[in-house]
C-alpha positions, 0 to 999 in steps of 0.5 A: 500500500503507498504511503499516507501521502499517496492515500490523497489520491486514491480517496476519490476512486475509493469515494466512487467505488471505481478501486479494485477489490484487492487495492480496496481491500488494502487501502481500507485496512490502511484507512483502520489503522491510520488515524490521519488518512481516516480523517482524511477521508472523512474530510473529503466526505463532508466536502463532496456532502456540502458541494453536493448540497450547492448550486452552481450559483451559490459559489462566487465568480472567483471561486467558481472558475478557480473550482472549474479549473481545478476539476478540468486539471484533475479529470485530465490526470 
């Protein structure tokens, strides 16, 4: 399993269930015995919860294209 810096950036495929199973299975026994990454992980939860719950037109204009941009660099990745 990679180490608690690489957990960041398999919490969204995790979050989607789009890991296979036995990457699944070690990233979860990771995610029990490390506080810091369970955290993590329940940090990007809420956040997905709460901008699930806006709309487009709650955000500022800034905030809204600096969101944009940021989603467009990490779907290209």
């Amino acid at each position: 399993m990679p180490h608690c810096s690489r957990i960041v950036a398999l919490l969204i495929d995790y979050v989607e269930d789009r890991l296979p199973g036995e990457r699944r299975r070690e990233l979860e026994r990771h995610l029990a015995g490390c506080g810091s990454c369970a955290a993590a992980l329940n940090t990007y939860r809420s956040t997905l919860s709460l901008l699930g719950s806006l709309s487009e037109d709650d955000l500022p204009d800034e905030l809204r294209t600096r969101l944009r941009a940021f989603l467009d660099r990490e779907s290209a990745n």
